[in-house]
C-alpha positions in Angstrom: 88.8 120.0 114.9 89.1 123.4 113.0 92.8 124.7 112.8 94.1 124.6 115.8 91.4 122.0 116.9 87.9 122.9 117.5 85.3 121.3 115.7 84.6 121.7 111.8 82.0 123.9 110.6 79.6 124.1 107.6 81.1 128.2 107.3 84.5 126.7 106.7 83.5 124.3 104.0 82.2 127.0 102.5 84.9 129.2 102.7 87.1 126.3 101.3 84.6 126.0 97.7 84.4 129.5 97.5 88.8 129.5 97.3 88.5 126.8 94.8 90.1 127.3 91.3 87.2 126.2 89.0 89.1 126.7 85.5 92.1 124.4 87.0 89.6 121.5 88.8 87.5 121.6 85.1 90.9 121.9 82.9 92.5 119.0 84.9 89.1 116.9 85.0 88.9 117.1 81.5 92.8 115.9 80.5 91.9 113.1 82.6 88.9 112.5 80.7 90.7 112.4 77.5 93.2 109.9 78.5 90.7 107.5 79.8 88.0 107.6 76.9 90.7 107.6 74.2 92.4 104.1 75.3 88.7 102.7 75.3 88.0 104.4 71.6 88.8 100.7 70.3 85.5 99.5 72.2 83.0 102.5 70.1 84.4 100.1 66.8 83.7 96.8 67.3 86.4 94.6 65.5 88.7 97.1 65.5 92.3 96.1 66.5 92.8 99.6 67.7 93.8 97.9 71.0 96.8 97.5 70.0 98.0 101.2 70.4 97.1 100.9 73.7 100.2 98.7 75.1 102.4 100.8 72.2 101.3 104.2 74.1 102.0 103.2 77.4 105.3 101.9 76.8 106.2 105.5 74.8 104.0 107.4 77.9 106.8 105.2 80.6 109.9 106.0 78.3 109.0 110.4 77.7 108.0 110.4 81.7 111.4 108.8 82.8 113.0 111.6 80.1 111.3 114.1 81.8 112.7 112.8 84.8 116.2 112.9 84.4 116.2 116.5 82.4 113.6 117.6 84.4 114.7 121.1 85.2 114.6 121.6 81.5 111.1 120.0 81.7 109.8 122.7 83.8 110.5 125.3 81.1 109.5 123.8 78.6 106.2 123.1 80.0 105.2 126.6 80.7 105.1 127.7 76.8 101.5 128.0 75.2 103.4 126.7 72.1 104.1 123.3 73.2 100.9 123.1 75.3 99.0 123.8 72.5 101.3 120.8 70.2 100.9 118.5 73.5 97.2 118.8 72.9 97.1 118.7 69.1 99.4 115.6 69.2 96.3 114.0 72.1 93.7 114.7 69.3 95.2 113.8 65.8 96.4 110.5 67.8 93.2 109.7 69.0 91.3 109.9 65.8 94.2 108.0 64.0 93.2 105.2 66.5 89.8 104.2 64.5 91.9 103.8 61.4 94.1 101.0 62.4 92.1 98.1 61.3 94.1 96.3 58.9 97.6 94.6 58.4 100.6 95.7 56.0 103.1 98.3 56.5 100.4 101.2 56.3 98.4 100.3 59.3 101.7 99.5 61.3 102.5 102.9 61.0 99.6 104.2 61.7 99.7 102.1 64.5 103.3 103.2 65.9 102.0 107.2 64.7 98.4 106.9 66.7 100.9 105.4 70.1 104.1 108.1 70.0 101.1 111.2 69.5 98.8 109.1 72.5 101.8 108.1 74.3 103.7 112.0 74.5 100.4 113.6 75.2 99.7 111.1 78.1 102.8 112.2 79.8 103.5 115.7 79.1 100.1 116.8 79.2 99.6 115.6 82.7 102.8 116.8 83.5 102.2 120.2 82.7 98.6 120.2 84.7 100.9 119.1 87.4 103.0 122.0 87.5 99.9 123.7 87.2 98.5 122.7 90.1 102.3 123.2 91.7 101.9 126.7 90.8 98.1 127.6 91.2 95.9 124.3 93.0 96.0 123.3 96.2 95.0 119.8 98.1 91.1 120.6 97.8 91.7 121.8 93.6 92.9 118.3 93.3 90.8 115.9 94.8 87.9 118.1 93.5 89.1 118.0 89.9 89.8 114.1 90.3 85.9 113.5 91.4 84.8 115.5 88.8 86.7 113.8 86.1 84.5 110.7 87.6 81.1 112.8 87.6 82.3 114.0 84.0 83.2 110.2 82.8 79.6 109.0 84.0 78.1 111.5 82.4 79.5 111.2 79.2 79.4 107.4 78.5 75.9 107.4 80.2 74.7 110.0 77.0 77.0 108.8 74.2 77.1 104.8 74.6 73.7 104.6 73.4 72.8 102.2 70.9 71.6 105.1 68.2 74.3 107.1 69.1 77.3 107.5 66.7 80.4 106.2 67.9 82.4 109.2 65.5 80.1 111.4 68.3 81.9 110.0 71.5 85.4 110.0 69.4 85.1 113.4 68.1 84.3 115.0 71.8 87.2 113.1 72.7 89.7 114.8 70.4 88.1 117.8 71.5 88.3 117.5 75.6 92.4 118.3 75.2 92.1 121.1 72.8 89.8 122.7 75.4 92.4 122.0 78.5 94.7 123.3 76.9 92.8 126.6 76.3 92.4 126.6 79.7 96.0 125.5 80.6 96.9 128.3 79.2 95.3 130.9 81.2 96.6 132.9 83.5 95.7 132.1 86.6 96.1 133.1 90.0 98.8 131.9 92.7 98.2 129.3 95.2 96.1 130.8 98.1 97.1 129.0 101.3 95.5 126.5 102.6 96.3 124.1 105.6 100.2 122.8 104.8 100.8 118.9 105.7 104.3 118.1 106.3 107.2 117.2 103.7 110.8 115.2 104.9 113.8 117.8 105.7 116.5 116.8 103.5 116.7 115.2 100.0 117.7 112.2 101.1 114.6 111.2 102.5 112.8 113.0 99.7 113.9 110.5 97.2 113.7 107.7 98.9 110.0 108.5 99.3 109.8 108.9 95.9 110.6 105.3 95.3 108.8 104.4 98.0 105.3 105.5 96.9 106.0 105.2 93.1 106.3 101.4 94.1 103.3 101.4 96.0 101.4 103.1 92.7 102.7 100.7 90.8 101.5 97.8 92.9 98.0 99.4 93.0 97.5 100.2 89.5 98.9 96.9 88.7 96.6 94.4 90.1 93.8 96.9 88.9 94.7 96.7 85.6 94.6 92.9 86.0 91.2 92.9 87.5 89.9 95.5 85.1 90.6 93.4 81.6 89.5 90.3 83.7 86.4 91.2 85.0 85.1 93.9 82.3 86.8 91.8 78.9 88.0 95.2 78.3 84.2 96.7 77.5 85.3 99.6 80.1 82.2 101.9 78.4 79.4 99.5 79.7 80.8 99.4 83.2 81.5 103.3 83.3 77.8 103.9 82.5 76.2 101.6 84.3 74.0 102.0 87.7 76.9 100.2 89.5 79.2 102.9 88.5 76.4 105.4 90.1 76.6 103.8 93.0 80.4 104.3 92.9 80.3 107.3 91.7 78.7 108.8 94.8 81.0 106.8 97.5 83.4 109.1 95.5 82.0 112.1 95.8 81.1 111.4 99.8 84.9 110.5 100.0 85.7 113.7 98.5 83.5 115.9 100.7 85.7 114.2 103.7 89.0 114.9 102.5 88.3 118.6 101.8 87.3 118.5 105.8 90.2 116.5 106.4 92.3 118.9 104.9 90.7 122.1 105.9 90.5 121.2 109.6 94.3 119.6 109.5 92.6 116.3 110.7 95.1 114.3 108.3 95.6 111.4 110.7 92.3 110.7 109.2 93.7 109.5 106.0 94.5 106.4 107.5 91.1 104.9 107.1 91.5 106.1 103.5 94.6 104.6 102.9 93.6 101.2 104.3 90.0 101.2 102.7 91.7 101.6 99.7 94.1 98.1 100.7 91.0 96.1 101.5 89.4 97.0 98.9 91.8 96.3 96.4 93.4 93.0 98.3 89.2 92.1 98.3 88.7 92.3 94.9 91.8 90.1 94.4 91.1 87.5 96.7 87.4 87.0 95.2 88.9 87.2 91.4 88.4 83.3 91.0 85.2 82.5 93.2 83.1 85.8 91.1 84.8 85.8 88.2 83.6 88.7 85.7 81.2 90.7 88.0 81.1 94.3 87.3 80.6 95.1 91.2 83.5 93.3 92.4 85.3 95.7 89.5 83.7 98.2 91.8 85.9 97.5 95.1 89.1 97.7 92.8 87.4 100.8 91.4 86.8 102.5 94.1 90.0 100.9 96.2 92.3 102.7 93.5 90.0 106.2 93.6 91.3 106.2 97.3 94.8 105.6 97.0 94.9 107.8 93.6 93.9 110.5 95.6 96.0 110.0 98.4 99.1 109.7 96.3 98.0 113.1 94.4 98.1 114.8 98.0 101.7 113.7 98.2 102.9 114.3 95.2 101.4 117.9 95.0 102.7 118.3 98.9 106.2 117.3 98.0 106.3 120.0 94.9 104.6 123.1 96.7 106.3 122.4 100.2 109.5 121.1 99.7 109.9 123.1 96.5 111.0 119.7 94.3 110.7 119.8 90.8 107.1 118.9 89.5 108.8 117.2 86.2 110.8 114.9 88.6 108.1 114.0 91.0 105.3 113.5 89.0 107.4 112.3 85.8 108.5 109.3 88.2 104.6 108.5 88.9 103.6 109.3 85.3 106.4 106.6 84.5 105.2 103.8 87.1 101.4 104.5 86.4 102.4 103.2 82.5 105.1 100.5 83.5 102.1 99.0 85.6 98.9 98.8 83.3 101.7 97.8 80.6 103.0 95.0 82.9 98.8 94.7 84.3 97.5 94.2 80.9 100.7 92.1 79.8 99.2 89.5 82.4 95.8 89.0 80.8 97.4 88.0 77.7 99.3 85.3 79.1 96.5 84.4 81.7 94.3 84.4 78.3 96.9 82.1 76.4 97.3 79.5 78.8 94.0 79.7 81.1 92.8 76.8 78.8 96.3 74.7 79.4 96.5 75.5 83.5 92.9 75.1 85.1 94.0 76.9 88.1 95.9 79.8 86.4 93.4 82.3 87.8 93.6 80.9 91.3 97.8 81.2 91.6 97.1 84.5 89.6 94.9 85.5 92.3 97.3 84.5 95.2 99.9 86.4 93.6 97.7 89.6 92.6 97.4 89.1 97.3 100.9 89.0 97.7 101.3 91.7 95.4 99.2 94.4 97.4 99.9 93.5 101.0 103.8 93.8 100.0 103.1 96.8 98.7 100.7 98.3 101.0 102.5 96.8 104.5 106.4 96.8 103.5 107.0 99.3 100.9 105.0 102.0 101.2 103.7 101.5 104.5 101.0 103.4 106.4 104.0 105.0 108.6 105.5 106.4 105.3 102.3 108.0 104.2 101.6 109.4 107.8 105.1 111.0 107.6 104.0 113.0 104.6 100.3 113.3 105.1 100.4 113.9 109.3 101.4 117.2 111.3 104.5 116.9 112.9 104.2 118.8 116.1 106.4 118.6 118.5 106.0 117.7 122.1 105.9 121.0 123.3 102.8 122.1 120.7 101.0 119.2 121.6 101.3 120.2 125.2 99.8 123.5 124.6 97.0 122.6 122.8 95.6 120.4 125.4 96.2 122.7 128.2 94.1 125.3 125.8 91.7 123.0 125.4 91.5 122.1 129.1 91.0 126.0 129.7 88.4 126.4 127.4 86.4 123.4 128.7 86.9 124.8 132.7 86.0 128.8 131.2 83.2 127.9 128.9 84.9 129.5 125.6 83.1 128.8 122.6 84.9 127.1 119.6 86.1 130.1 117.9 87.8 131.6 121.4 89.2 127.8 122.0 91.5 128.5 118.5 92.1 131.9 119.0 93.4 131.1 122.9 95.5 128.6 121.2 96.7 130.8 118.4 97.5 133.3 121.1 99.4 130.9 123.4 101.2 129.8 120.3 102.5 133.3 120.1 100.5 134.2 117.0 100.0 137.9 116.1 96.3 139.2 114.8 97.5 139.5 111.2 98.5 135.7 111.5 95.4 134.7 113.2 93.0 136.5 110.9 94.9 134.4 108.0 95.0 131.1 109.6 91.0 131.1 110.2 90.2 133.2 107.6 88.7 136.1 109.5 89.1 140.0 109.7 91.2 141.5 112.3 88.4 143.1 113.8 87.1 139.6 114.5 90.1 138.7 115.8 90.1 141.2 118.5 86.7 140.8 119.3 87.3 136.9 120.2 91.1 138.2 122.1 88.4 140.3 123.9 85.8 137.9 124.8 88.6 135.6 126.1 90.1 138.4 128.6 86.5 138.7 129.9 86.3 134.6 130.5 89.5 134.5 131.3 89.7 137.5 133.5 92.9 138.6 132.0 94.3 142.1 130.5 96.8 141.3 127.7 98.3 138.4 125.8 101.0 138.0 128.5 98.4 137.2 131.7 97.1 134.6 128.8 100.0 132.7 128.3 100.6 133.1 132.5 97.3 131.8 132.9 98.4 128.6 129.8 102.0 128.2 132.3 99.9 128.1 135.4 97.1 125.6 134.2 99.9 123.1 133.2 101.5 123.4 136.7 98.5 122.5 138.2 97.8 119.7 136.2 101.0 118.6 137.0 
């Protein structure tokens, strides 16, 4: 249904990519890019104990975002200067090319160690942070779930070309200093407002809103948790052979499909449809877990998690960028409190391979109670916490009964008069009370289409003005009454 409920077309798909914001989808895909490839820099040196910055980061990433949190108003400012952009992204770079270095014991590499994890750690939260507000101030709902698919399409790519055997591994590690330094250039642009697009619905009072933010921060955490688990299980943290491998393709382009839908879902207003996206993402996840100890490191049962998490990531990026543009709540505070559980989780995720690696040898069936509990886990989260009911209340249109009404009694009317799809929206618009200057912005036409379709409607219709329209909506409930 387009709008107001006819069906989608390929002209408004169209008119949805030619509205993206290219400099913000790249900008965002590539601090993304960096945060991913510069945690699995250890891998490019074999024998390096660069691994260890990795927990270190995380825990300094969980402790800035929870900052950020509680002064977050301050956060906001701060975050719109060039200035500290441009330190965020220096501090990303000089960190992850200290990260090679750390390959020995004594006092000099522990520092280097603890400098490589505050610079990694500080860019990994207030870097994302500040694309956040970004996208607060400039993206909208198809910006983002474009700019997370091609992060994906950009992480293929990459470790497909530069984790070849005669490739350099200084190659892969100096592009990856590099990918912040260029978002930042292009964090720093000027860029356009937000142009509207369809607007889900937020909670009405603050009460509601923070309880939702604990709600679905839990529910993150959950996620990202188990697939932190099954990611060092099943890939024995060699991330780069997985990322560029035909399995990954294959992954790669569910995501892309995925992404294609949600921009119609979005567009159209369809966004009871992220139900199935929300529960794919549960059964893929809870599937992956509940196989761990029967196909124990297989890549393509890393795929399910894989492409479980793509699904909820995105959904919970929807939300969060809902919450900040709708109900006007502070982008530091909302997506400094999912910054913060994303860390706590993989922290706590990769904290549980270590002691399933310690004591697999002493408890045979470690994996299997692992496994149970990695089940648990996820339907808690995913059925009790942050339930399908509190994602619909964000993620749904809440129309009231009287809305509703209308639009089937439009719809009805059209189907009995033979209007096309375009008249079927703009009879609803019109019985809705819309003016032309609302119409023409709602579907993204000129006025003088607008009045054409008014026009083509009287003649169906048999009417003379807006007023015999909505006489003729009144009188078509009464009789179906």
């Amino acid at each position: 249904m387009a709008n107001a409920g006819g069906k989608f077309s390929a002209k408004q798909f169209m008119v949805a990519m030619g509205r993206v914001n290219i400099p913000l989808v790249i900008g965002f895909a590539l601090c993304q890019l960096w945060v991913t490839l510069c945690f699995f820099t250890p891998q490019l040196f074999p024998g390096n104990p660069g691994s260890n910055v990795y927990g270190l980061s995380l825990a300094v990433t969980a402790l800035v975002s929870i900052g950020a949190m509680l002064r977050h108003h301050r956060f906001d400012v701060l975050l719109k200067k060039p200035a500290m952009i441009y330190g965020i992204a220096a501090s990303a770079a000089v960190g992850t090319l200290l990260i090679p270095l750390v390959s020995g014991t004594g006092p000099w590499f522990l520092a280097l160690t603890i400098t490589a994890a505050v610079l990694t750690g500080l860019a990994s939260s207030l870097f994302f942070m500040a694309w956040y507000q970004k996208f607060t101030e400039a993206g909208s709902a198809v910006d983002c779930v474009l700019s997370i698919t091609t992060y994906s399409v950009f992480l293929y790519v990459l470790t497909r070309l530069l984790h070849a055997p005669a490739m350099s591994p200084w190659i892969t590690l100096a592009l990856t200093a590099a990918t912040p330094l260029c978002a930042a250039l292009i964090l720093n642009r000027r860029m356009p407002p937000a142009r509207p697009f369809p607007s889900l619905a937020v909670p009405t009072n603050v009460t509601s809103l923070n309880r939702f933010i604990v709600k679905f921060c839990f529910g993150l955490f959950a996620t990202s948790f188990v697939s932190e688990f099954l990611r060092s299980y099943l890939l024995e943290r060699n991330d780069l052979n997985y990322y560029s491998s035909e399995i990954n393709l294959l992954i790669l382009l569910f995501k892309i499909g995925c992404s294609v839908g949600i921009i119609i879902i979005v567009q159209t207003r369809r966004t009871n449809d992220f139900s199935f996206l929300y529960r794919t993402s549960f059964l893929l996840i809870m599937l992956s877990a509940l196989l761990l100890p029967h196909i124990p490191r297989q890549e393509f049962l890393y795929a399910f998690t894989n492409a479980g998490a793509f699904l909820f990531k995105l959904v919970i990026m929807l939300i969060a960028l809902e919450l900040c543009q709708r109900f006007k709540a502070s982008p530091s505070l909302v997506f400094g409190a999912t910054r913060a559980a994303w860390s706590l989780d993989l922290l706590l995720g990769s904290s549980l391979f270590a002691v399933y690696q310690q004591f697999s040898g002493t408890y045979p069936q470690l994996l299997q109670t692992i496994s149970l509990f990695l089940v648990v886990v996820v339907v808690v989260a995913f059925l009790f916490v942050f339930t399908e009911r509190d994602r619909t209340s964000i993620l749904s249109p809440q129309e009231d009964a009287e809305t509703t009404s209308t639009q089937s009694r439009c719809e009805a009317i059209a189907l009995h008069f033979d209007l096309s799809e375009r008249e079927t929206e703009v009879l609803n618009l019109v019985a809705k009370g819309r003016s032309t200057p609302r119409i023409q912005e709602e579907l993204h036409i000129s006025a003088h289409t607008v009045n054409s379709h008014i026009q083509h409607v009287y003649q169906k219709l048999k009417v003379h003005s807006r007023q015999e329209i909505l006489d003729v909506v009144d009188a078509w409930q009464k009789k179906s009454d």
